[in-house]
C-alpha positions in Angstrom: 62.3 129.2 44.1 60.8 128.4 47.6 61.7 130.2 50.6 63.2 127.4 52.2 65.1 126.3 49.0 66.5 130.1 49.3 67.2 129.7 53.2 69.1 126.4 52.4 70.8 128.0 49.7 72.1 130.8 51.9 73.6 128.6 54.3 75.6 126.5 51.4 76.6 130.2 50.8 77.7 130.8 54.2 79.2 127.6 54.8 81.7 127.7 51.0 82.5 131.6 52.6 83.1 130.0 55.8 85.5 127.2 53.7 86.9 129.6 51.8 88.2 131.6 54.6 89.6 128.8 56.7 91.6 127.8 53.7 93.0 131.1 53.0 93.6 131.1 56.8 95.7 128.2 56.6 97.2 129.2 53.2 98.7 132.2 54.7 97.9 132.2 58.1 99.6 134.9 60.5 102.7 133.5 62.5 103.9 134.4 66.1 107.6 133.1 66.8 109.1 133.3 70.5 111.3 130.4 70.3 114.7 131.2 69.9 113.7 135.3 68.7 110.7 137.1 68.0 109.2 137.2 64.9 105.6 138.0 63.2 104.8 137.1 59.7 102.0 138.2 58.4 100.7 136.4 54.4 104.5 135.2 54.2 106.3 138.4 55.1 108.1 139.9 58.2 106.8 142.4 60.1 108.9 145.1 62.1 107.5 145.6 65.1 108.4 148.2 68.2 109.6 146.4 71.2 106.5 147.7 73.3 104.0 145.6 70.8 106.2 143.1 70.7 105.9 142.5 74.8 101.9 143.1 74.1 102.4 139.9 72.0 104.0 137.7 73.5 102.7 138.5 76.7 99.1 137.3 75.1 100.7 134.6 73.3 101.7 133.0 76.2 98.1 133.2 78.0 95.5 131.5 76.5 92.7 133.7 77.9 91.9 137.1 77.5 93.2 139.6 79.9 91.8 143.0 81.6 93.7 145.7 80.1 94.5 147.3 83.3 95.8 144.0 84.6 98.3 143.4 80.9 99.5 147.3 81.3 100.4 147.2 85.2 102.1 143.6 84.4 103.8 145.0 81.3 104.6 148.6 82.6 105.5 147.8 86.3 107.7 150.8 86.9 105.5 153.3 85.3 102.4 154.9 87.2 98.9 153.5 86.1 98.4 156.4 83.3 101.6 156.3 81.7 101.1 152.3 81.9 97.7 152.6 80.3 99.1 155.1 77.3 102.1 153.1 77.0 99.6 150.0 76.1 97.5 152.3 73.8 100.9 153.0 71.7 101.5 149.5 72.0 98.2 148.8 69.9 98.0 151.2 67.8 101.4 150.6 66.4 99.7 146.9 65.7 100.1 145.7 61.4 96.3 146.2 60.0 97.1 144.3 57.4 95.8 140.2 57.5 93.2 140.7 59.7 92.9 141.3 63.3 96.3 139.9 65.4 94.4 141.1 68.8 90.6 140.5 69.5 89.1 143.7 71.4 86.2 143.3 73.8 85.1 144.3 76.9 87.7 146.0 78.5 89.9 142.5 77.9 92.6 141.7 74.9 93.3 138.4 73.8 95.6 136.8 70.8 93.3 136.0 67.5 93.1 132.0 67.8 93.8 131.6 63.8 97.0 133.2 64.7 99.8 130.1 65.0 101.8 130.6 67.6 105.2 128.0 67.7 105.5 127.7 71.8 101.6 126.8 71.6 102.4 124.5 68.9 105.7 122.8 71.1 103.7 122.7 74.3 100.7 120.8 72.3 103.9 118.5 71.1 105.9 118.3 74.3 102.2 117.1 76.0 102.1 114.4 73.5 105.1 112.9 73.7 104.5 113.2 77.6 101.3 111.5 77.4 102.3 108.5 75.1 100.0 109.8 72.7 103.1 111.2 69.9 103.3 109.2 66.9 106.8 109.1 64.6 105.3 111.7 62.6 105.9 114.2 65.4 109.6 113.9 65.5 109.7 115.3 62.3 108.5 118.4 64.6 111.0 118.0 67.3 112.7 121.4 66.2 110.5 123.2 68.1 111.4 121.4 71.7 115.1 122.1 70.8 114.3 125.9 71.4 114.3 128.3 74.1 111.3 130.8 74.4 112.7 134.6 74.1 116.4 133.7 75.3 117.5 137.3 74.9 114.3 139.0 76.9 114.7 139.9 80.5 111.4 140.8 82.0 110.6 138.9 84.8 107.3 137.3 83.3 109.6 136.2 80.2 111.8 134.6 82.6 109.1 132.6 84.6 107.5 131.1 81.4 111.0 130.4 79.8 111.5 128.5 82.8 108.4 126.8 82.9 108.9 125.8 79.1 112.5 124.6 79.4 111.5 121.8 81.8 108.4 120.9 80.0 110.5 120.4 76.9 113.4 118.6 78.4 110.5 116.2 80.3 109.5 115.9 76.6 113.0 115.2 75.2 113.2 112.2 77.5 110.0 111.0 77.0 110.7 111.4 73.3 114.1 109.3 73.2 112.4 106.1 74.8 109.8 106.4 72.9 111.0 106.0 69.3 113.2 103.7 70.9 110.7 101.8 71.5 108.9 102.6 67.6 112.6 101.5 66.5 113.7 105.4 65.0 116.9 105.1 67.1 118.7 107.9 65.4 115.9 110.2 66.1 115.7 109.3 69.8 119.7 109.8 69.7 118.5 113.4 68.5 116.3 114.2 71.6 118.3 113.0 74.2 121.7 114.8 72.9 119.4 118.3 72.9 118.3 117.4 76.6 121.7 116.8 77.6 123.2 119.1 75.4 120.4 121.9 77.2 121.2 120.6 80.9 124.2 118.6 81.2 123.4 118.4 84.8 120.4 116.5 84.4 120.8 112.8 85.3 117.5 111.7 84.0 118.7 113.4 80.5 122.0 111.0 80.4 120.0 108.1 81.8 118.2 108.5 78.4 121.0 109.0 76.5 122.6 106.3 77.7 119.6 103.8 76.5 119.9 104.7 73.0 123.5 103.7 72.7 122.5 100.4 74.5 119.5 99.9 72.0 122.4 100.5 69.0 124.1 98.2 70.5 126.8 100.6 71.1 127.9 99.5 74.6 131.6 101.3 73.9 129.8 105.0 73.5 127.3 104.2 76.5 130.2 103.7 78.7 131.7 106.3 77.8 128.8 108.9 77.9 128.7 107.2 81.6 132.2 108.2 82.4 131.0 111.6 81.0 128.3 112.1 83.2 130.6 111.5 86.2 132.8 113.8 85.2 131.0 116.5 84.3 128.7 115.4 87.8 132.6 115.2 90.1 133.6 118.1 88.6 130.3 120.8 89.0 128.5 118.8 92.1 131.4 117.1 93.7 128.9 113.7 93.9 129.0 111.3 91.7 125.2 109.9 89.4 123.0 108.0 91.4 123.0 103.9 91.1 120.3 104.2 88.7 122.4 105.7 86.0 125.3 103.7 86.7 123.4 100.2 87.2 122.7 100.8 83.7 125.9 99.4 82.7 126.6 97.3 85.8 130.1 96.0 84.4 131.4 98.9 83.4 134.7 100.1 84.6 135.2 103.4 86.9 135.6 106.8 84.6 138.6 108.4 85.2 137.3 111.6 84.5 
């Protein structure tokens, strides 16, 4: 055998190895969960995790860049001097499963989440942007789970609280978006899905209503659309003391006034 029919052999090697691994990857690939509760599977099975590595984790799943670790122990540590911040992040990594290959990539002084691992806000964002972007397709309703969600509800740390925020608007933006969507694709029940979570999440949100609203007109279902109106004035009367702007109620221009 030649030495380029050995060199061309050795990359068909490298290339079934390379195969090979992305399959197992995706066979039983490592999986981060924020939405609704924290959770780390690793080839299938739960993994118990300290709450410090937990914070290292999500704190990196939620940033898609590596991160100086002086920067990720100071963020994650704030009351705690710079040494105890930088041992507490040590602890943090050593108490990290081995097991499945690595979770955090090392280099340089900076830590960043392994990309094979699947991370389900990263997966909603990607969906919510969709939807958003008129680029969803049916098939993604079957994911709309994930957008029902809300990232770490039970975590308290400041940074949690800024990205829950950040991801509760981007999904309810979605929701809508969703809703008119496949009523436009003619999956009216599933649109009736997304706008009960948005309203069901912010029952203050008039845009969420507005939506709603439309696929109870598209069912032909003028009885419940009034009467979701009368509930959005209510609810609207009761908590803001205003009543829905003239583009929720022009919606239904012959409707009569709720009573509350």
């Amino acid at each position: 055998m030649g030495r380029a029919d050995t060199s061309q052999q050795g990359t068909h090697m490298v290339a079934r190895a390379r195969t090979a691994a992305k399959v197992r990857r995706q066979r039983t690939p490592t999986r981060l969960r924020l939405l609704d509760a924290f959770a780390l599977e690793i080839d299938g099975r739960a993994v118990d995790l300290p709450h410090g590595t937990q914070r290292l984790l999500a704190f990196l799943a939620l940033r898609p860049h590596a991160l100086g670790r002086t920067f990720m122990a100071g963020s994650l540590w704030l009351d705690a001097t710079d040494d105890r911040a930088a041992s507490n992040l040590r602890s943090a990594l050593w108490r990290l499963p081995h097991r499945g290959g690595p979770i955090i990539i090392r280099a340089h002084g900076t830590l960043r989440l392994d990309p094979d691992v699947w991370v389900d806000v990263r997966e909603a964002t990607e969906l919510a942007r969709r939807w958003l972007g008129g680029h969803a397709t049916a098939h993604d309703a079957a994911a709309s789970a994930l957008l029902g969600a809300e990232l770490l509800p039970d975590w308290y740390d400041e940074w949690v609280a800024d990205e829950r925020e950040r991801f509760r608007q981007l999904r309810l933006h979605a929701l809508e978006a969703m809703a008119e969507r496949l009523i436009d694709m003619g999956h009216v029940g599933d649109a009736l899905l997304a706008a009960l979570a948005a309203t069901t999440d912010d029952p203050l949100r008039e845009s969420a209503h507005r939506a709603l609203i439309k696929v109870h007109l598209a069912e032909g279902n003028v009885g419940e659309a009034i009467r979701q109106l009368h509930r959005c004035e209510a609810v609207f009367e009761r908590e803001l003391g205003m009543r829905p702007s003239p583009q929720l109620t022009e919606l239904i221009p012959h409707a009569a006034p709720g009573i509350g």
